[in-house]
C-alpha angles and dihedrals in degrees: 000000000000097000081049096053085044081058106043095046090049089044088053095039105105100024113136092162132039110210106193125191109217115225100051114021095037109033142337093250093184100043100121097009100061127230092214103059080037083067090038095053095051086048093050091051087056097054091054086066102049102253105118089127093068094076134060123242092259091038090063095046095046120122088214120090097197086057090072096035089059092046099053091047091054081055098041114012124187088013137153082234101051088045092054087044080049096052091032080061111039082051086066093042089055090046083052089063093077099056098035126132115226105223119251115278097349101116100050084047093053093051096040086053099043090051088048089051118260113130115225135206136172127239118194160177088199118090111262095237085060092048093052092045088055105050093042091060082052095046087232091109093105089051095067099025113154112005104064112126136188156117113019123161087260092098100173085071089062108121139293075060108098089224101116105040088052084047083057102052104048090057090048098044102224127116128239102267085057091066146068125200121207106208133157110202138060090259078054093063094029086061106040086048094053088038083063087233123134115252136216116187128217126204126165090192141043093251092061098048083052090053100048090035085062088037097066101258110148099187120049133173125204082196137025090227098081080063092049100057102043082064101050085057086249119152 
């Protein structure tokens, strides 16, 4: 535990700026609203329209809905039919709000380390109008405002492109060695590495920790609360 505080305060130490990631470090977006029947459903919809061809075998049985919104973008980029997925998408996320699960510990983080200075901002797979929903209901919207970025129709800037964190801190003015970024899966540390900004993953099982641990992630939390209370000054 100690050895684990001593990381985590030299990690922090020069963060000016908090880059999160959404669905993981900050909530459980699909906690009640799952993510699987949200990919079944695109697939199904596709399927409708007669477009069933369009996906691999593995495509059409993933859990995980940006996995066929990415594969129908590599077939038809830039497409009507990408930008209604895209939509069809962002309008499940935003069903999902309601049900969510905020993560352990996060909000109070969020707001300790906003009073003691750090700027935060979200980056995100997950359209912006869900992350806003979402923040308001948790009264954290005024922490991240304005720098939260996300899901355009732009596709090919989905992490693990480094997009969006660059994106962040341009506007924030700050480089790469001034920021952290909280992710919890493997694009997550592919972005933040070729972003040049230092990474902490989060992952609340042991699977996750196996994925960012193969992924090259050299920190790792189990809980948000050591965090916390390396913030608060505690221990």
């Amino acid at each position: 535990m100690a050895a684990q505080t001593e990381n985590l305060r030299d990690l922090i130490g020069p963060v000016r700026v908090v880059l999160w990631d959404f669905d993981g470090p900050i909530c459980r977006l699909f906690a009640g609203h799952k993510a699987e029947r949200v990919a079944n459903d695109l697939v199904a919809w596709l399927e409708v329209r007669g477009l069933h061809g369009l996906l691999s075998g593995a495509e059409r049985d993933t859990a995980d809905p940006h996995a066929v919104l990415r594969a129908v973008d590599r077939r038809h980029p830039d497409s009507d039919l990408v930008a209604e997925l895209e939509e069809r998408l962002t309008q499940e996320e935003l069903r999902a709000v309601p049900s969510s699960l905020p993560t352990p510990y996060a909000d109070p983080l969020i707001r300790t380390w906003t009073a003691v200075g750090a700027r935060p901002a979200i980056v995100t797979n997950n359209s912006p109008q869900v992350v806003r929903a979402y923040l308001a209901d948790r009264g954290l919207l005024d922490c991240f405002q304005p720098h939260i970025y996300g899901r355009t129709q732009e596709l090919q800037y989905l992490k693990p492109h480094p997009h969006y964190l660059n994106r962040a801190l341009h506007a924030m003015g700050v480089a790469p060695a001034g920021a952290l970024f909280i992710g919890d899966a493997p694009t997550d540390c592919q972005a933040a590495r070729e972003a040049g900004v230092p990474f902490l993953g989060y992952a609340r099982n042991e699977r996750k920790e196996k994925l960012l641990s193969d992924a090259g992630a050299s920190h790792v939390v189990a809980s948000l609360l050591p965090l916390l209370r390396v913030v608060r000054g505690e221990g």
